[in-house]
N, C-alpha and C positions, 0 to 999 in steps of 0.2 A: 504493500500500500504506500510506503514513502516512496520507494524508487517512482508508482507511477504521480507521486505528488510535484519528485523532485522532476521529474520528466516535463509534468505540465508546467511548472511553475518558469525552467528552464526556457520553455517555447515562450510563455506567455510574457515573460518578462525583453527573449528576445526580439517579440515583434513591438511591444510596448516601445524600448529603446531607440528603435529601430524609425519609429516614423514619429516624423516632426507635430507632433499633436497642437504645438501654439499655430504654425501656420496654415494644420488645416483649421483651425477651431476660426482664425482669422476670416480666411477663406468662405466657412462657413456662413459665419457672422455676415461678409458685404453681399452673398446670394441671397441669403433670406432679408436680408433690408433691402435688395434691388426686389423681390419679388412683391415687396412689401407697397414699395414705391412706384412701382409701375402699374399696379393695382389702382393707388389711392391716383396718380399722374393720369390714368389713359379712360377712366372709365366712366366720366360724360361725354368726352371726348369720342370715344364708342361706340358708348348707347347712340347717339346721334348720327354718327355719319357710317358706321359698321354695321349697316341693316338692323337695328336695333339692338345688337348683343353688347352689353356694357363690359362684358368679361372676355370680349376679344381676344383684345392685348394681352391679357392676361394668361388666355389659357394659351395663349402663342407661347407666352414667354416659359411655360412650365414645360410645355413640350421640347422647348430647346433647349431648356433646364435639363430633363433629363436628357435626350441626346449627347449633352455635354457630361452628363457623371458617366454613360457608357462609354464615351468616345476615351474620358478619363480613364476608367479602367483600364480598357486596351493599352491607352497608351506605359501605366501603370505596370503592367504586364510582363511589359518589353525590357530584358534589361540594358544599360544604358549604352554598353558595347555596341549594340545593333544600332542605334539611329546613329552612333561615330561611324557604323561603316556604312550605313545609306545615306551620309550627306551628302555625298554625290547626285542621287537618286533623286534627293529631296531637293537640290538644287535646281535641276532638271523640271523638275514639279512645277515647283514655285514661278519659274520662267516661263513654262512652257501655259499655267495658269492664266499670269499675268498677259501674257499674248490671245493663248484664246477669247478671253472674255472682252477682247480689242475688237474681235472680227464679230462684223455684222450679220447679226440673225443667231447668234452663239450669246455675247452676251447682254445680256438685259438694262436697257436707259433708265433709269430714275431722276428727275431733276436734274436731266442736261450731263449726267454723269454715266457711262457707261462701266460699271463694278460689279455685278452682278450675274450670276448664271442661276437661271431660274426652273426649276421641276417641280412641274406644277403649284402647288400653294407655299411650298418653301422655295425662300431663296438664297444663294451664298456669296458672301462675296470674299473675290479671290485674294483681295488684298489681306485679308488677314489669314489665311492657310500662306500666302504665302510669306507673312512673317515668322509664320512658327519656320518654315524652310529656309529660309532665309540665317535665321538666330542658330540653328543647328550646324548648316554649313557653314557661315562664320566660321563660328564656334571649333569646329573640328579641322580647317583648315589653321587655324592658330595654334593650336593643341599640335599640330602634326609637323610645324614649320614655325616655329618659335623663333629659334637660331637666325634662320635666314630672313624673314621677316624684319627682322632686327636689326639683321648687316648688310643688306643687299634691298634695293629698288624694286627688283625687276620681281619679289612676293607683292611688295607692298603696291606696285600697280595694278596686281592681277585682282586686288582684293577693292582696288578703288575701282575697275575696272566693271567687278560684279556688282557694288555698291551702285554706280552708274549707271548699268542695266537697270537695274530693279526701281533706281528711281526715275529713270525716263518713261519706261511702264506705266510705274504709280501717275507720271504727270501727262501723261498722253488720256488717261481717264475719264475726267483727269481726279485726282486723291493728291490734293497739297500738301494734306493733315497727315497722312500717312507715309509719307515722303519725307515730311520733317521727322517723325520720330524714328523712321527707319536710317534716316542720317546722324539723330542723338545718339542712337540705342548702337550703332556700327563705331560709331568716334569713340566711343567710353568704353565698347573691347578690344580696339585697335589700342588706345590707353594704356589699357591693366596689360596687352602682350607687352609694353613695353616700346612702343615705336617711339625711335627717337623725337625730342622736342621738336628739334627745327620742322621735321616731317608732319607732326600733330598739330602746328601751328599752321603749317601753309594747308593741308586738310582742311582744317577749321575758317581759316580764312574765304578759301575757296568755296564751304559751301555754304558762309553766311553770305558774300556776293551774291553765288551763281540764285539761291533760295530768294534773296532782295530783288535782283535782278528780274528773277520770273513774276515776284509781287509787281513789281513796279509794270511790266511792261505788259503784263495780261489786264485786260481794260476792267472784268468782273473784282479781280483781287484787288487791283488799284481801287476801287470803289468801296472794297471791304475795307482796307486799311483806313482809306479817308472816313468813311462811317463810323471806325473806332476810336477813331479819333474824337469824334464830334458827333456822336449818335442820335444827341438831342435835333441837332439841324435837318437829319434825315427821319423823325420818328414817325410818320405815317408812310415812307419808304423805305430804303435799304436799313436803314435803322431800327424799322419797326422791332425785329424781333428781339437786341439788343436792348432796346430801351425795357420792352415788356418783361425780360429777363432780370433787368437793373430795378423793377419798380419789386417785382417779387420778391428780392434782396430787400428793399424796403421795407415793404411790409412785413418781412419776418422779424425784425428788429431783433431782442436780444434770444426770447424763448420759441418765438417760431405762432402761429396762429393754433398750432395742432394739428394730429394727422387727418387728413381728409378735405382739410379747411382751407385749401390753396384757392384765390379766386383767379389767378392767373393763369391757369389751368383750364378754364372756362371760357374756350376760344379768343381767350387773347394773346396767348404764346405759344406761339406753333414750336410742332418735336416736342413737346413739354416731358414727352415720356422716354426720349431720346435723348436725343444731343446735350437737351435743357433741362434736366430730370435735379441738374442739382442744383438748378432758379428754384422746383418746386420744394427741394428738401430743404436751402437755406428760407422760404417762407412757413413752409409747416413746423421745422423744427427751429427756427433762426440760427442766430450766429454761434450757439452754443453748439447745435448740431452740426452746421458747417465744420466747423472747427474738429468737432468729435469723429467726423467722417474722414477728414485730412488725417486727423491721428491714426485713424485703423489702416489705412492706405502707406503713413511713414513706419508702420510695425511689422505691417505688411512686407516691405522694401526690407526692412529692416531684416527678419527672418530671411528672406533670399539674400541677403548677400553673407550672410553668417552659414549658408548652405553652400558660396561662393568661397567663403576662407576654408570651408572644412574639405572641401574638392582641392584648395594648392596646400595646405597641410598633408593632405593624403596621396600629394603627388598622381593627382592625376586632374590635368590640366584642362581637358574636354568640362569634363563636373564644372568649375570654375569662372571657365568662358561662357559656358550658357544658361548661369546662373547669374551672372552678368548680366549678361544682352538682357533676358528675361526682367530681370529685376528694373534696369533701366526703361526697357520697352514699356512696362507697367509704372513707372515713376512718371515716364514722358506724356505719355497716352495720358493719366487723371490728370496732372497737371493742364496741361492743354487743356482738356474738357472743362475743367470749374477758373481754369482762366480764361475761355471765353464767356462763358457762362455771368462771370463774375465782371465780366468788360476788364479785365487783365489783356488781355489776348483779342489779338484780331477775328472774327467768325471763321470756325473750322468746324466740318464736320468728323468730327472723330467721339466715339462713346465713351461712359464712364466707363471702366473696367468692371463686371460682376454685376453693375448697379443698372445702368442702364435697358432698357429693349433694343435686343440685336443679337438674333439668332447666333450669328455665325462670328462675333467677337464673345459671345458666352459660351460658346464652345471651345475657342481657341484658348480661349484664359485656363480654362479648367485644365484643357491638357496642358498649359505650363506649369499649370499647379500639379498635378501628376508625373509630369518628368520632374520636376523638382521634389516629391515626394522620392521618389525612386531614387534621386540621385543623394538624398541625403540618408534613405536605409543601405545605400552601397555603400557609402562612406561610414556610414560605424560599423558597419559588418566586416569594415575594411580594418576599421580603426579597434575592434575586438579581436579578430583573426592573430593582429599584431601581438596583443596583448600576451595572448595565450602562446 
């Protein structure tokens, strides 16, 4: 009877260890307050214009909810060896994604933007499957050429080179929003391999122009930027939804009106349950909640990159780099999101992470929260192994 005590206790304690229970409990926490919020955000919105079902939205968003815990598993599954040797693969994906859904009659318009490939009543867009492709190949191309990377040009082209691709893709779309943080989220793991300063600086250089340059000369975005500047001057046009975003801020003042009790919500700020989901949370819950949301988001960060030190502790470099990319991609993304939101930031369409309505970024999130679960049970299994 002890042996099968000491047996069970043995397992149970090893899977205990084993998985990161603060960042799923995290995790947890911003799905069931997005599920919460897209509820209280979409559902006059709904009733009204979605043939009378106020639980639309809602039952969308649970359907992709789950989709994303199975997708999670799988990816879960998989140990993290295998996506280091199909980066290649996934590279391929992600490219090959980003192009199809370019040609007409393949992928699907929305608002002047063509992202989307659509089967029947769901739709995906390719720009975020192909970040997750994108962060792994990085990722394993750095892991695998550290050294040269380091001392030689002709890596660090081939890597600007991919970078390049991916975001002429995102801007051909066109996906601005997507573009910029696949350019943060790339800079800050080219960073941690260690690419020399002078290299990191003309990087940098290069793509806060080339990113200006596109603002400026495209006539929509020029429009967006003057807007955000001055939103009051445009408020019953390009401004409107900005301002309607900025009054919700308002009215939430310090404790928020309460759940349910958003009036802005009530056709006057379009996306409310999208893009603008956190106009509705800074007014139901005010600046208290704002703030409280920011924090589960920096604990959040915070746990991925402590998944990030335990991958170059345990010598294995792959682990580290794409707990990086990851971490950052999810720092850049909310940021974005509650600084447009908040009039920080010029109008981008990009979602909150977890919180938001968006099928196919609530699936993508889950599986980095999945490969990061996986990557931080290798790393103590790694870091036990040692031990013993």
């Amino acid at each position: 009877m002890s042996v099968l005590n000491l047996t069970a206790q043995q397992w149970t304690g090893t899977r205990e260890s084993s998985l990161d229970w603060p960042l799923l409990l995290i995790t947890f926490g911003l799905v069931s307050f997005g599920v919460i919020m897209v509820a209280s955000a979409s559902i006059d919105f709904a009733a009204a214009q979605i043939h009378g079902d106020p639980w639309y939205f809602v039952k969308r968003h649970v359907v992709f909810l789950l989709l994303a815990v199975i997708s999670g598993f799988l990816v879960y599954s998989l140990p993290v060896e295998v996506w280091n040797r199909w980066s290649i693969l996934l590279l391929l994906a992600g490219v090959g994604l980003l192009v199809a859904v370019l040609i007409p009659g393949v992928g699907k318009t929305v608002n002047g933007a063509q992202r989307w490939f659509s089967f029947g009543p769901v739709s995906v867009q390719a720009s975020e499957v192909a970040k997750f492709c994108f962060i792994i190949f990085f990722a394993s191309f750095l892991a695998r050429r550290t050294e040269e990377f380091q001392a030689h040009w002709n890596a660090f082209f081939k890597l600007i080179g991919i970078l390049g691709t991916f975001m002429l893709l995102l801007l051909l779309e066109p996906d601005f929003g997507s573009a910029v943080v696949l350019c943060i989220t790339a800079g800050a793991m080219m960073f941690m391999a260690g690419v020399p300063i002078i290299r990191f600086i003309l990087l940098t250089l290069t793509g806060v122009v080339g990113l200006g340059m596109l603002a400026v000369l495209s006539p929509y975005r020029w429009q967006r930027l003057v807007t955000f500047l001055d939103p009051w001057a445009e408020q019953f046009s390009s401004g409107y939804q900005l301002v309607q975003s900025l009054i919700a801020f308002g009215r939430g003042e310090w404790s928020g009106l309460g759940l349910g009790n958003s009036v802005q919500k009530l056709f006057f700020l379009p996306e409310a349950h999208t893009d603008f989901i956190f106009a509705i949370i800074a007014e139901e819950f005010g600046l208290l909640g704002a703030v409280g949301l920011v924090i589960a988001f920096c604990a959040l960060v915070w746990r991925i990159f402590l998944i990030a030190r335990a991958g170059s502790e345990s010598q294995r470099p792959f682990i580290a780099f794409t707990a990086v990319g990851i971490g950052v991609l999810l720092a850049a993304q909310a940021f974005i999101n509650m600084g447009v939101a908040s009039g920080l930031l010029p109008t981008k369409g990009l979602t909150l992470p977890f919180v938001s309505s968006g099928g196919s970024s609530l699936i993508i999130c889950c599986c980095f929260i999945a490969l990061l679960l996986r990557m931080r049970q290798e790393c103590n299994d790694a870091q036990s192994g040692a031990k013993k």
